[in-house]
N, CA and C of each residue as an Amber inpcrd file, in Angstrom:
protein
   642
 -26.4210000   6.4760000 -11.4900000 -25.0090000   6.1660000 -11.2620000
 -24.4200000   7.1970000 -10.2880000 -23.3820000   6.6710000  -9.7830000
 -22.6470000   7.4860000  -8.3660000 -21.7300000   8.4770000  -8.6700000
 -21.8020000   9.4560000  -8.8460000 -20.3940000  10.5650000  -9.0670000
 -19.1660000  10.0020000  -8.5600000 -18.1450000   9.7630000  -9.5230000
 -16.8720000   9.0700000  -8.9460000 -16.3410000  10.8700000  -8.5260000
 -15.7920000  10.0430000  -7.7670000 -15.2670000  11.1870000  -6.7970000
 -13.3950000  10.4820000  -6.9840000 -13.1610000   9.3570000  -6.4220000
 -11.9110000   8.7090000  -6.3140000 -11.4550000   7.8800000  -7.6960000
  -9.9520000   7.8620000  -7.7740000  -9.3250000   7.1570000  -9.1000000
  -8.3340000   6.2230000  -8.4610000  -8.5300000   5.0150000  -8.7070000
  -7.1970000   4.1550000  -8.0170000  -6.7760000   3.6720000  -9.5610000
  -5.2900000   3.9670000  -9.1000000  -4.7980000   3.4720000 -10.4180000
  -3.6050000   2.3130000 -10.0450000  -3.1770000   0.8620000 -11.0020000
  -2.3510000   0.1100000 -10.3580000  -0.9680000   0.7340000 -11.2790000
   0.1830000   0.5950000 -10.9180000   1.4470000   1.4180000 -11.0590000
   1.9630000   0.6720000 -12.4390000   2.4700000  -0.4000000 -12.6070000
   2.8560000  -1.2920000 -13.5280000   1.8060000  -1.7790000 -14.4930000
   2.7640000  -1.0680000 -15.7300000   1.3910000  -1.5450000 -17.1770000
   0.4700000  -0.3280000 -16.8590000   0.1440000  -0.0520000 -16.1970000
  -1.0330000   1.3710000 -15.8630000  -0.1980000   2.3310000 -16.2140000
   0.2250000   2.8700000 -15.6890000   0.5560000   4.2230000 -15.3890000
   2.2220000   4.2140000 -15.7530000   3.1530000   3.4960000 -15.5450000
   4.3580000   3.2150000 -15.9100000   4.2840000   2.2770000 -16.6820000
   5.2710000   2.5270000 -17.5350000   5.8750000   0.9730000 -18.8290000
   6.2550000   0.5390000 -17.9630000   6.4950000  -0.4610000 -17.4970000
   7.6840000  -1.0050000 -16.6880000   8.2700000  -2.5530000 -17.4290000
   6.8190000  -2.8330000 -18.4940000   6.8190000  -4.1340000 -19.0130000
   8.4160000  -4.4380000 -19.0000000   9.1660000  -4.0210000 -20.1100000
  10.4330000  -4.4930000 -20.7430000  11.4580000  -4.4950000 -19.6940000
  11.1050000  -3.6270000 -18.1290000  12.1950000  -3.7020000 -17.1950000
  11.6990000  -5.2320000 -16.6280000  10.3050000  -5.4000000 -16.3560000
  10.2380000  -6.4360000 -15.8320000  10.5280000  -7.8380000 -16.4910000
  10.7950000  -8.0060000 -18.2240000  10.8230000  -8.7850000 -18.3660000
  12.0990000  -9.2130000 -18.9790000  13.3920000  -8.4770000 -18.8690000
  14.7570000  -8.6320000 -19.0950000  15.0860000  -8.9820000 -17.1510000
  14.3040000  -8.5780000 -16.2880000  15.0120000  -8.9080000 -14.9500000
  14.3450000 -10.2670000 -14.9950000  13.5190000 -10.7290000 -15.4210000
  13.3520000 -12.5270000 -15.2240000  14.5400000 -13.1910000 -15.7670000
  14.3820000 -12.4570000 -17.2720000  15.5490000 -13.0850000 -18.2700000
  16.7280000 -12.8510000 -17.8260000  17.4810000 -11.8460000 -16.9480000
  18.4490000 -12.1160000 -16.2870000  18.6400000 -13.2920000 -14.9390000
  17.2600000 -13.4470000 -14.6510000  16.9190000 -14.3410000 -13.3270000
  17.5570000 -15.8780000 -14.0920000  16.7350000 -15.4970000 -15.2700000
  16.8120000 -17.0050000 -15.8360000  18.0110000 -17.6410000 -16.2830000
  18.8590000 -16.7920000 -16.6640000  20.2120000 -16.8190000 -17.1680000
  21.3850000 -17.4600000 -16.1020000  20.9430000 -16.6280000 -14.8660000
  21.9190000 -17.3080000 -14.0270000  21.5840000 -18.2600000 -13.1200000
  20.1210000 -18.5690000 -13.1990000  19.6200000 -19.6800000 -12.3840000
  19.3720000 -21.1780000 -13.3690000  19.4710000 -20.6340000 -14.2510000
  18.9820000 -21.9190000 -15.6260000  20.1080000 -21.9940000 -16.7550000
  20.7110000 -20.9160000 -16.9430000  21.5330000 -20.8120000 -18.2020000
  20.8700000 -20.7920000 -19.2490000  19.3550000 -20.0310000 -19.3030000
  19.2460000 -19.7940000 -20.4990000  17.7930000 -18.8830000 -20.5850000
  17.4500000 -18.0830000 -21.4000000  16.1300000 -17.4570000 -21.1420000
  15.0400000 -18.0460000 -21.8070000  13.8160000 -18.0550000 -21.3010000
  12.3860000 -18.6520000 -21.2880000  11.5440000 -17.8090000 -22.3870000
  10.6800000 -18.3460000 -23.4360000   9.7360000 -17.7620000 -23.8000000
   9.3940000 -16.3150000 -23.5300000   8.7320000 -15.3740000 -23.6030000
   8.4300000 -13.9830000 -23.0610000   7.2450000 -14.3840000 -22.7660000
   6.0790000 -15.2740000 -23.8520000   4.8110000 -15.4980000 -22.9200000
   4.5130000 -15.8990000 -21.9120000   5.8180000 -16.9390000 -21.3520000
   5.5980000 -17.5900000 -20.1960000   5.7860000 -16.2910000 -18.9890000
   6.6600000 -15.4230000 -19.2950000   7.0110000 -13.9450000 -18.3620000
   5.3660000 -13.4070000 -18.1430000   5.3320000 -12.7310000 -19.4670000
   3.7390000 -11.8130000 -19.1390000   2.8750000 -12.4620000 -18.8630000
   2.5450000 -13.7070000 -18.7060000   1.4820000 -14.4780000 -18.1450000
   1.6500000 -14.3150000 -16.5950000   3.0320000 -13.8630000 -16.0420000
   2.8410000 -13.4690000 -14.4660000   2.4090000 -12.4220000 -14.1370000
   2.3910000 -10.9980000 -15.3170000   2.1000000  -9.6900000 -14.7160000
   0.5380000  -9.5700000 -13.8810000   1.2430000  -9.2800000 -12.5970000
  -0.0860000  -8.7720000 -11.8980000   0.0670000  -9.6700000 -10.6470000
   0.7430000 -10.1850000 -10.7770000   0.7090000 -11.1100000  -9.6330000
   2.0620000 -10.5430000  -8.4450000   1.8170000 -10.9820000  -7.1380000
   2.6360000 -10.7750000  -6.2100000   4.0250000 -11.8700000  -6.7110000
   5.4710000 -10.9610000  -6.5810000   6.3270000 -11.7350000  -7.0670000
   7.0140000 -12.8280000  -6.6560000   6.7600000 -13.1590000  -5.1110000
   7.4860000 -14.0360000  -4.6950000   6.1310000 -15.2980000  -5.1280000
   4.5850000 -15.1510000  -5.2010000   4.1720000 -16.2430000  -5.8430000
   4.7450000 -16.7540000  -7.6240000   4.9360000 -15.7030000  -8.1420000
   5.8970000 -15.9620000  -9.8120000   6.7530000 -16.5530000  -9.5290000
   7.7590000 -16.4420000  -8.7300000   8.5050000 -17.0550000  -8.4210000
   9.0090000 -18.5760000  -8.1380000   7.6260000 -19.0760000  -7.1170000
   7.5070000 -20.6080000  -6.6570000   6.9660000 -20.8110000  -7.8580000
   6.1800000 -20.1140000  -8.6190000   5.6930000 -21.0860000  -9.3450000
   6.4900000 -21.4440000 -10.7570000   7.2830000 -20.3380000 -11.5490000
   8.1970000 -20.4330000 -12.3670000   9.4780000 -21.0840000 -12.2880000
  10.2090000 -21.3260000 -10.5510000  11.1320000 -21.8890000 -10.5020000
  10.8920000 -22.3090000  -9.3910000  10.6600000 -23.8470000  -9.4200000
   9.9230000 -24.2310000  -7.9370000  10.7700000 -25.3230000  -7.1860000
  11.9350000 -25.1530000  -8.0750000  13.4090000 -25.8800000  -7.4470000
  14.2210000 -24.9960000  -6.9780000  14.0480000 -23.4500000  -6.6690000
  14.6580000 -22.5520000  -6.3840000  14.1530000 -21.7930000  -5.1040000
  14.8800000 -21.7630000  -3.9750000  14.3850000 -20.8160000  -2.9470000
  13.5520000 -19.6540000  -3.5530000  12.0080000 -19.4190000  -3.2190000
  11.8120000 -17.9670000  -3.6140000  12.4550000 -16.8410000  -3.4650000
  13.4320000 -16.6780000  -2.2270000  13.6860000 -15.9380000  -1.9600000
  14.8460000 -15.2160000  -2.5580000  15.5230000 -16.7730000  -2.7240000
  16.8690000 -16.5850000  -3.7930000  17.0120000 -15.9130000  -4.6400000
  15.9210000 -16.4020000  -5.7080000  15.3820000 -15.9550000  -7.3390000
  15.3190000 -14.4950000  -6.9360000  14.5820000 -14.4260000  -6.1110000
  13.9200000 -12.8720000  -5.8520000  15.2070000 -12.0430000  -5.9380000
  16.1680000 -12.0490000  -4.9530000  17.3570000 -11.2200000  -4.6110000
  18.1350000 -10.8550000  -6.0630000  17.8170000 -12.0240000  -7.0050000
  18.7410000 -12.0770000  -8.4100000  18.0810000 -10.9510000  -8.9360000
  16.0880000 -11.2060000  -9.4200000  15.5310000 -10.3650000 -10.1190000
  15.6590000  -9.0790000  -9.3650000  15.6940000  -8.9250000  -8.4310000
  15.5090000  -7.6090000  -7.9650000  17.3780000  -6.6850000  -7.8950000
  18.0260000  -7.5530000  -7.8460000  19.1810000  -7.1730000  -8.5740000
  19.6720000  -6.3470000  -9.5140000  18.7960000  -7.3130000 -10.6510000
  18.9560000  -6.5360000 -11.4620000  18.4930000  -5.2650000 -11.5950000
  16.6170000  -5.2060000 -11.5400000  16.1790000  -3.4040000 -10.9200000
  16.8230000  -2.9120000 -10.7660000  17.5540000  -3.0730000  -9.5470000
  18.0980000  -2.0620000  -8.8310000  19.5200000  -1.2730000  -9.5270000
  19.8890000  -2.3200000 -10.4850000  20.6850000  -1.4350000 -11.0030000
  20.1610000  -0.6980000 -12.6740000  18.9840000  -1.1880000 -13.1780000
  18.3050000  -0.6810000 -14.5510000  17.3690000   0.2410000 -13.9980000
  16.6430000   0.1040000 -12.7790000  15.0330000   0.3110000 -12.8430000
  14.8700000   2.0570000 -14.1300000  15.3580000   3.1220000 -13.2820000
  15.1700000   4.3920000 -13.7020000  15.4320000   4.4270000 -15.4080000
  16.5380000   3.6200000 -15.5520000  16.8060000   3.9190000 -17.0940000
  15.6400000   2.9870000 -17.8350000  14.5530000   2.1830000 -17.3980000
  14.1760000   1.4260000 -18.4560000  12.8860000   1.7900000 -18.0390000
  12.4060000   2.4230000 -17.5090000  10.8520000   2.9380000 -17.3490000
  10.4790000   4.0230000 -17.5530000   9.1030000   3.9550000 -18.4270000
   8.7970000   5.2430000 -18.9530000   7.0830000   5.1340000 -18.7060000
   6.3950000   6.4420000 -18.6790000   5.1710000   6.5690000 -18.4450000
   4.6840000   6.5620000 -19.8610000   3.5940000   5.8780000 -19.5050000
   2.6030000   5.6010000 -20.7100000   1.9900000   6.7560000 -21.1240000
   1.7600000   7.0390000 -22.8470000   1.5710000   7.9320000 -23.1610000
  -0.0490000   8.9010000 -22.3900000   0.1840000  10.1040000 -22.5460000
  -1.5240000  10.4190000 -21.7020000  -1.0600000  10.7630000 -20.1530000
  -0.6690000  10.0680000 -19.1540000  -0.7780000   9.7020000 -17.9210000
  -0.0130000  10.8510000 -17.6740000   1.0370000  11.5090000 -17.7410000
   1.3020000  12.8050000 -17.0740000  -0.1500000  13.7240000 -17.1600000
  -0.4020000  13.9620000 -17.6740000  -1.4040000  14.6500000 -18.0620000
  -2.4270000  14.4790000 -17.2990000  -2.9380000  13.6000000 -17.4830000
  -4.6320000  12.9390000 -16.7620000  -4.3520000  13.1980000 -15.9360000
  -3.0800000  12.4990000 -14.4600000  -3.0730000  12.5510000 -13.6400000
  -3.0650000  14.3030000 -12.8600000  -2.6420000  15.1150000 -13.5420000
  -2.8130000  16.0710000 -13.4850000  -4.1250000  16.7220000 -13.6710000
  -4.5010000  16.0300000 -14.6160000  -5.7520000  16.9840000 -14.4420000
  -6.7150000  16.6820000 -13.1360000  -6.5590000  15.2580000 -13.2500000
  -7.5920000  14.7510000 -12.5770000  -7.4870000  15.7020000 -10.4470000
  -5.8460000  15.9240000 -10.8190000  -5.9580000  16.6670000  -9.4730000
  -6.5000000  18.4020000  -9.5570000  -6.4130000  18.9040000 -10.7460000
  -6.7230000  19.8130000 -11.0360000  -8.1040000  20.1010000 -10.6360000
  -8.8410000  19.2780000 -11.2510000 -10.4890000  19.1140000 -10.8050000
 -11.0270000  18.4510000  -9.5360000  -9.4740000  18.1970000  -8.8520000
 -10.2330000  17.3630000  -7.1750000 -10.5590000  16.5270000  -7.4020000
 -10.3110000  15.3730000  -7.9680000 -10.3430000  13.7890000  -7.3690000
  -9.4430000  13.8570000  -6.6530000  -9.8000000  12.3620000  -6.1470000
  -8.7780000  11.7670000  -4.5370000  -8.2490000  10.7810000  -5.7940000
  -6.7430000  10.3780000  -5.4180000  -6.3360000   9.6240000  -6.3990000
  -5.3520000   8.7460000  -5.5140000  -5.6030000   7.1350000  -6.1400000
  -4.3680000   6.4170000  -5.2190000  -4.1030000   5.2130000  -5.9390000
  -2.9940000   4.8640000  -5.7130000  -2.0870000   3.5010000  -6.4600000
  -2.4230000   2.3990000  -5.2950000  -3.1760000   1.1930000  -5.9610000
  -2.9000000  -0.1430000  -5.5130000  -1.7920000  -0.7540000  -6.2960000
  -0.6110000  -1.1380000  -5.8530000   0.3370000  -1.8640000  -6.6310000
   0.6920000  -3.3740000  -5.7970000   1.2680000  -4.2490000  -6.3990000
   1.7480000  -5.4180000  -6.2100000   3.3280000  -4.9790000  -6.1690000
   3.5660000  -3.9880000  -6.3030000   5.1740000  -3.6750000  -6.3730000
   5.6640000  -3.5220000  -4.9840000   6.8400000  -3.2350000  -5.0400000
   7.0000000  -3.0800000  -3.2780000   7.6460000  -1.5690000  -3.3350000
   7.4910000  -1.0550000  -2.3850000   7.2900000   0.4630000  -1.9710000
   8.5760000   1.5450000  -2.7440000   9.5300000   0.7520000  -2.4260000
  10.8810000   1.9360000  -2.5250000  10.6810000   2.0350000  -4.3340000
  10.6470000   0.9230000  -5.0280000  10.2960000   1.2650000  -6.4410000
   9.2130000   2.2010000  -6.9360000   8.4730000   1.5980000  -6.5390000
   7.5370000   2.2020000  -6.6770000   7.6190000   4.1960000  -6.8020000
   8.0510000   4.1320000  -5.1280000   8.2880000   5.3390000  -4.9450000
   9.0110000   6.2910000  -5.8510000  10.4020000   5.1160000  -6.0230000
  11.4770000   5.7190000  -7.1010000  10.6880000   5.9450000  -8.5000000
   9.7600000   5.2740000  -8.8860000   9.4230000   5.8660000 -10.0670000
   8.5350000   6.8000000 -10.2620000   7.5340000   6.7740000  -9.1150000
   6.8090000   8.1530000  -9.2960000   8.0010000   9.6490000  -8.9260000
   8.4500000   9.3320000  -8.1910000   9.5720000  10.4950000  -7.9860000
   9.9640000  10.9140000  -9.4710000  10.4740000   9.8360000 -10.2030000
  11.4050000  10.3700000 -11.2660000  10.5010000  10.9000000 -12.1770000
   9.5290000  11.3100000 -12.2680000   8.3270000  11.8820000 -13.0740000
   7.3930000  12.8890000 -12.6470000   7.8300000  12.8850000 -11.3230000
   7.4980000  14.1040000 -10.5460000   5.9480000  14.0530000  -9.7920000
   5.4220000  12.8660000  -9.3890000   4.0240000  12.2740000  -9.3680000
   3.5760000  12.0060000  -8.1280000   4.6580000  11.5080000  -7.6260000
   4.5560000  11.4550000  -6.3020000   3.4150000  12.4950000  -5.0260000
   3.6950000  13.3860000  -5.2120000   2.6860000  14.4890000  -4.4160000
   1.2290000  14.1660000  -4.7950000   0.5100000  13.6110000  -5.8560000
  -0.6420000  13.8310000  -6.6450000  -1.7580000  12.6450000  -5.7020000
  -0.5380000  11.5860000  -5.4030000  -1.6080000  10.2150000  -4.8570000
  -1.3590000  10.9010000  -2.8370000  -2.6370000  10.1910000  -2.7360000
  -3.1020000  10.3000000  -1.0230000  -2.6310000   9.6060000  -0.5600000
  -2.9990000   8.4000000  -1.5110000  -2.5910000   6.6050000  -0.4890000
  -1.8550000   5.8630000  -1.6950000  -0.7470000   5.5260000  -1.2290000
  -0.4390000   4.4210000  -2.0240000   0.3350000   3.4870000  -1.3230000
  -0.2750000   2.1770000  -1.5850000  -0.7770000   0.8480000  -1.0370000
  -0.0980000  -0.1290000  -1.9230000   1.4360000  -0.7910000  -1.8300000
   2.2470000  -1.4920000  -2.1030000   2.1710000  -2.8840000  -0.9650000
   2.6450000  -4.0290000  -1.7570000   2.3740000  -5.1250000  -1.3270000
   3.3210000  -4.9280000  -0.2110000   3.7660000  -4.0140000   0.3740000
   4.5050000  -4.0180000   1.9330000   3.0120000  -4.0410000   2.6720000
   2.1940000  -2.9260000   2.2670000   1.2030000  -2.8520000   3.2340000
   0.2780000  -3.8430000   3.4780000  -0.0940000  -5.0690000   2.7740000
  -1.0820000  -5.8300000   3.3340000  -0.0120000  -7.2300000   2.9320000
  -1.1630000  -8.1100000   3.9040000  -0.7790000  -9.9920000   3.5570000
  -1.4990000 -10.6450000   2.5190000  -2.4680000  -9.6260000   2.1910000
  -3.8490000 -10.1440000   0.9620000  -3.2250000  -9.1600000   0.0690000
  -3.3890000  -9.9860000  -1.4050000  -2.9520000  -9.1590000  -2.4170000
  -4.2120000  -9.2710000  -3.7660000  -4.2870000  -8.7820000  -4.9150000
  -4.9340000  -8.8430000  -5.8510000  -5.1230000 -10.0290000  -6.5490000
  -6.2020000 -10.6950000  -6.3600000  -7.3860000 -10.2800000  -6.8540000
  -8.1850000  -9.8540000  -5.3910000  -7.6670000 -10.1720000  -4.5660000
  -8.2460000  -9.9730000  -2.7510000  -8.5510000  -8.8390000  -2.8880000
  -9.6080000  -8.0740000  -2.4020000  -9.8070000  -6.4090000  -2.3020000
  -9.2460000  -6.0000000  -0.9520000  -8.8260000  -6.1550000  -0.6420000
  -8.1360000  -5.8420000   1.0600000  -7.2350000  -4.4310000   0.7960000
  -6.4010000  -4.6150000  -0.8480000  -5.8510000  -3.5160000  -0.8700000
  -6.3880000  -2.2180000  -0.9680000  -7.5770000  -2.5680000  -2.1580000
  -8.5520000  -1.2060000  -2.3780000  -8.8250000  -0.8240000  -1.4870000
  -9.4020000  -1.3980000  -0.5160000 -10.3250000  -1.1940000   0.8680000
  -9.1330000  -0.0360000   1.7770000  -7.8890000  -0.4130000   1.4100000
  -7.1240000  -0.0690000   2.5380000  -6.7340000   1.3080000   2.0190000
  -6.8570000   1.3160000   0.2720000  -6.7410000   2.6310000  -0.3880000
  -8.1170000   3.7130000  -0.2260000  -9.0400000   2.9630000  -0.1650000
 -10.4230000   3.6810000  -0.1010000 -10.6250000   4.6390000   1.7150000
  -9.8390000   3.6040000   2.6810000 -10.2130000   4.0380000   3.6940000
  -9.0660000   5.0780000   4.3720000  -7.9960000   5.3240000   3.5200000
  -6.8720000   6.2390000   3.6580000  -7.4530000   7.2960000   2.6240000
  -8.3740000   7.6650000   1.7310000  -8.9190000   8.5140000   1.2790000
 -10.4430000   8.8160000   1.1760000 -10.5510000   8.4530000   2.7040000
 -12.2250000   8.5200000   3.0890000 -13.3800000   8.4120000   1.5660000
 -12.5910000   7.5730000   0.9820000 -14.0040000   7.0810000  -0.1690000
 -14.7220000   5.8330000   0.0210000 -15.9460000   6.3320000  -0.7320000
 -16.4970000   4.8150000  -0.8920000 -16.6800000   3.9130000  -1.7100000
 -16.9830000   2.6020000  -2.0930000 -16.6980000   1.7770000  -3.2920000
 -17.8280000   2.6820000  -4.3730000 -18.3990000   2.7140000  -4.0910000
 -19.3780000   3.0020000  -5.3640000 -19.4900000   4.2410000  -6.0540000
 -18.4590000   5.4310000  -5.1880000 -18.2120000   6.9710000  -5.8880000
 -16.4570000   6.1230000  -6.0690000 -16.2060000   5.0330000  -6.5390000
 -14.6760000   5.2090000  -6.7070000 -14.4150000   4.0810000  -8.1040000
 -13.7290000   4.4870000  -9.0930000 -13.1900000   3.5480000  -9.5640000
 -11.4660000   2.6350000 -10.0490000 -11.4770000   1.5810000 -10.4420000
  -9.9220000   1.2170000 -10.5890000  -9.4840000   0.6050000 -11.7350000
  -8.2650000   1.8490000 -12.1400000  -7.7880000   1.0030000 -13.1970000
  -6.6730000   0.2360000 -13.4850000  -6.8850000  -0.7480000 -14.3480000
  -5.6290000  -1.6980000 -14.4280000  -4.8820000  -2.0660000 -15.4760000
  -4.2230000  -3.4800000 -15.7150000  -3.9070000  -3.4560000 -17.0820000
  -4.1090000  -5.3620000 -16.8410000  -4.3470000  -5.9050000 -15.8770000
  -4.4340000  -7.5930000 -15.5810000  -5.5500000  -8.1330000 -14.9250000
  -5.8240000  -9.0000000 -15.1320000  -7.0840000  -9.8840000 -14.6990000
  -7.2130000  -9.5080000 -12.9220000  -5.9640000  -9.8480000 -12.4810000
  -5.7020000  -9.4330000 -10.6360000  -6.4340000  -8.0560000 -10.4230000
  -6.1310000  -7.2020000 -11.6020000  -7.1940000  -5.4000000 -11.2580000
  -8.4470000  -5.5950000 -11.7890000  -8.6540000  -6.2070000 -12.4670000
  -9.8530000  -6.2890000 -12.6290000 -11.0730000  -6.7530000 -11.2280000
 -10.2080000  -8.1690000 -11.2680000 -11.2210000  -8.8070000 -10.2250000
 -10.9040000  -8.2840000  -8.6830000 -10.1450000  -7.4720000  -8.4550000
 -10.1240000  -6.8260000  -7.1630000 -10.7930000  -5.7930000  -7.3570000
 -10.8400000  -4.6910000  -8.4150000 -12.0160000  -4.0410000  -8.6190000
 -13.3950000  -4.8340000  -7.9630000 -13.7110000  -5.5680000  -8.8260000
 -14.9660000  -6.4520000  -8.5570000 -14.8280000  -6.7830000  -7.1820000
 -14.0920000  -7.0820000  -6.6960000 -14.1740000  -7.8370000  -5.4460000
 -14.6170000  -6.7640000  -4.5260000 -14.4640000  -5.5500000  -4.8460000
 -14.1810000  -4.6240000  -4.0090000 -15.3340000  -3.5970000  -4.1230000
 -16.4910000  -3.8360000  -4.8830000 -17.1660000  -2.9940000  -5.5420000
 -17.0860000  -2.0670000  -6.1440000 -15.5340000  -1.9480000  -6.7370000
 -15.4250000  -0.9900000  -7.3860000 -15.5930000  -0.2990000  -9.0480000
 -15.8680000   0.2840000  -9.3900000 -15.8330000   0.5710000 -11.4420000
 -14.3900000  -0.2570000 -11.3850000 -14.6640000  -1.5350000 -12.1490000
 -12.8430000  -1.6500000 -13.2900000 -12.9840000  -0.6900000 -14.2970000
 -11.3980000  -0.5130000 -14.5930000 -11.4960000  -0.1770000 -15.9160000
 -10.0070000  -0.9380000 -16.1030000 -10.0130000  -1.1280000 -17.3350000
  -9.0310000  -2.1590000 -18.0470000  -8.3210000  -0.7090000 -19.3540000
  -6.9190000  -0.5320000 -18.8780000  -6.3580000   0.1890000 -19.9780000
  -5.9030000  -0.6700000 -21.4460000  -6.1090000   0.3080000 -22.5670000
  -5.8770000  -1.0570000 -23.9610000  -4.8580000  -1.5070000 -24.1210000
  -3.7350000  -0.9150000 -23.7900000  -2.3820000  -0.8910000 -23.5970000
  -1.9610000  -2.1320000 -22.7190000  -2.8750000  -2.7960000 -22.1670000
  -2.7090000  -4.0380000 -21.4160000  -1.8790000  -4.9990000 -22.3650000
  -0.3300000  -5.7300000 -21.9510000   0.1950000  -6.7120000 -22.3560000
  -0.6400000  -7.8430000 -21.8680000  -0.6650000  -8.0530000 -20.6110000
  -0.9810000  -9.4580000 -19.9990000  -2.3550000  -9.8390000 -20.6510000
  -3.3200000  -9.3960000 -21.0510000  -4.7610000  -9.6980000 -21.0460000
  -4.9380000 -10.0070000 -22.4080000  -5.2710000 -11.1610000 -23.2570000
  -5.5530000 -11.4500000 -24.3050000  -7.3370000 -11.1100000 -24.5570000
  -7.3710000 -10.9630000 -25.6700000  -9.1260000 -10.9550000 -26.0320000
  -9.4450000 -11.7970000 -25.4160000  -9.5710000 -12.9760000 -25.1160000
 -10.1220000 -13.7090000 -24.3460000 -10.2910000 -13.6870000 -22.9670000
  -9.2170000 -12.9490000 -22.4600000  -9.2400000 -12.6640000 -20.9930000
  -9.9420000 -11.7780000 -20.7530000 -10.8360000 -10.9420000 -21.6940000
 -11.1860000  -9.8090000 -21.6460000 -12.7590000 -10.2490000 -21.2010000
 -12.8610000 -11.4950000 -21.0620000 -14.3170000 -11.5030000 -21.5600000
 -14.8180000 -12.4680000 -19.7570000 -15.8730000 -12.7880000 -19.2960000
 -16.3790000 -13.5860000 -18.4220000 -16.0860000 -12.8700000 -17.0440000
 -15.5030000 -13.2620000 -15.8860000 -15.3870000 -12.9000000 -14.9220000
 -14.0130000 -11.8660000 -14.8510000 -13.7060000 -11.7560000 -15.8450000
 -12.4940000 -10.6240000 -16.5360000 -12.8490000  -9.8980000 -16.9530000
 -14.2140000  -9.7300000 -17.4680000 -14.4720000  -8.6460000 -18.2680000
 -14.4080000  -6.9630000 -17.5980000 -13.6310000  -6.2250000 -17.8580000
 -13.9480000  -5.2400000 -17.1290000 -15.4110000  -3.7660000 -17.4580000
 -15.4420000  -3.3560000 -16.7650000 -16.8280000  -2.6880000 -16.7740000
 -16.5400000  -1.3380000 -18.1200000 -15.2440000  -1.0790000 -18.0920000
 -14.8940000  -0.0420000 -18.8090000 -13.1380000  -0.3990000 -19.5580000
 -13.0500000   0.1690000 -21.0440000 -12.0890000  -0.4870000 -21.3300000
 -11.1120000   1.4550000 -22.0840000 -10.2250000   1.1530000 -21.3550000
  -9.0890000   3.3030000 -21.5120000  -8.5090000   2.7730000 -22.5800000
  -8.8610000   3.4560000 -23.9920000  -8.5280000   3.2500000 -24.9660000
  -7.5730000   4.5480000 -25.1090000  -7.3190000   5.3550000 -24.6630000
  -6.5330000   6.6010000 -24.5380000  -6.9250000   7.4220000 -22.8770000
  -5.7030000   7.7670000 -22.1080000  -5.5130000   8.2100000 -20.7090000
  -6.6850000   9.4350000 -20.6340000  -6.7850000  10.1920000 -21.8420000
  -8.1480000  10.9460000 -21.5780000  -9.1230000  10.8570000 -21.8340000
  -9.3070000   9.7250000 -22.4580000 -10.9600000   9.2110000 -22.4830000
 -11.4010000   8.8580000 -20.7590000 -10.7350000   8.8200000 -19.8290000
 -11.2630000   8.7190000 -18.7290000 -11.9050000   9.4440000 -18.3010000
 -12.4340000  10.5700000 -18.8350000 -12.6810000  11.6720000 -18.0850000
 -14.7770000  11.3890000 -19.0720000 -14.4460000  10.2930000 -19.8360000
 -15.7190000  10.2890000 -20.4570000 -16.5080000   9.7070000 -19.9210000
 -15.4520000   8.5750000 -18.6190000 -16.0620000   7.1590000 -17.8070000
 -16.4550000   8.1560000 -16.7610000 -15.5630000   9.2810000 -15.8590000
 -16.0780000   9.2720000 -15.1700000 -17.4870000  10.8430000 -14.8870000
């Protein structure tokens, strides 16, 4: 086996809670586009996905773009107060720079959030590359992003691995030749998703057991 050298981690469900911000800004989406809020399973069945596809496909009588401006609305005025880092992850991420890994975020999020939340946790400095759906037209499960994280931190697929919390990190891992690893803390992924072309190679039952994978 290859000495991992690199850690890509995806931002949402990984490394930040963000679940409950993301899923009161649908339910606000839904409120003023429908008059009324939707199931929550039908919500987390989108995590991981690029949002303007959630979008067409959850409200497909609605400009994407429209919906979008509502949900992101709301963010913009909750994001900081409703996100919190998952337990472990200050830490790891620290260590992991402590000991010299190259470390970088593939996210589906778009940049300024993103940014804003590693800022507010002080994290920001730790990643090399981080690779928000501003930067490419291919998104997850596509490996285009890894690739674009791997080659902004001169690694290669097989000293690098990625972790996630949705089927989209998983199989862009795979796509990409990279170690998945699937954190347990995953909302979106049922036992069942866990298993077949989902299955991931490694499953973070706690932020410092990583250090056992790599």
């Amino acid at each position: 086996m290859h000495k991992k050298t690199t850690v890509l981690f995806d931002f949402d469900g990984t490394i930040m809670d963000t679940n409950r911000l993301i899923i009161n800004s649908w339910q606000h989406t839904f409120r003023i586009l429908e008059g009324r809020e939707r199931p929550e399973s039908e919500i987390i069945a989108t995590l991981g996905e690029p949002l303007m596809l959630s979008m067409g496909n959850l409200l497909p009588q609605i400009p994407p773009q429209e919906a979008v401006e509502i949900y992101r609305g709301y963010q913009h005025g909750n994001f900081a107060d409703e996100i919190s880092l998952f337990p472990g992850m200050d830490k790891l991420i620290r260590d992991l720079n402590d000991q010299g890994y190259k470390m970088g975020i593939v996210t589906s999020r778009m940049t300024n959030t993103t940014m804003q939340g590693l800022d507010k946790f002080g994290l920001r400095d730790y990643f090399s590359s981080i690779v928000t759906c501003d930067h490419t037209t291919k998104h997850k499960p596509d490996p285009e992003p890894v690739f674009i994280a791997l080659d902004q931190l001169s690694s290669r697929p097989e000293e690098s691995l990625m972790i996630g919390d949705t089927k989209f990190d998983i199989l862009c891992a795979k796509n990409a030749g990279v170690t998945s690893v699937l954190v347990s803390w995953a909302l979106a992924m049922s036992e069942e998703d866990r298993t077949g072309p989902y299955q991931p190679e490694h499953i973070l039952e706690k932020a410092e057991d990583l250090f056992r994978i790599l």
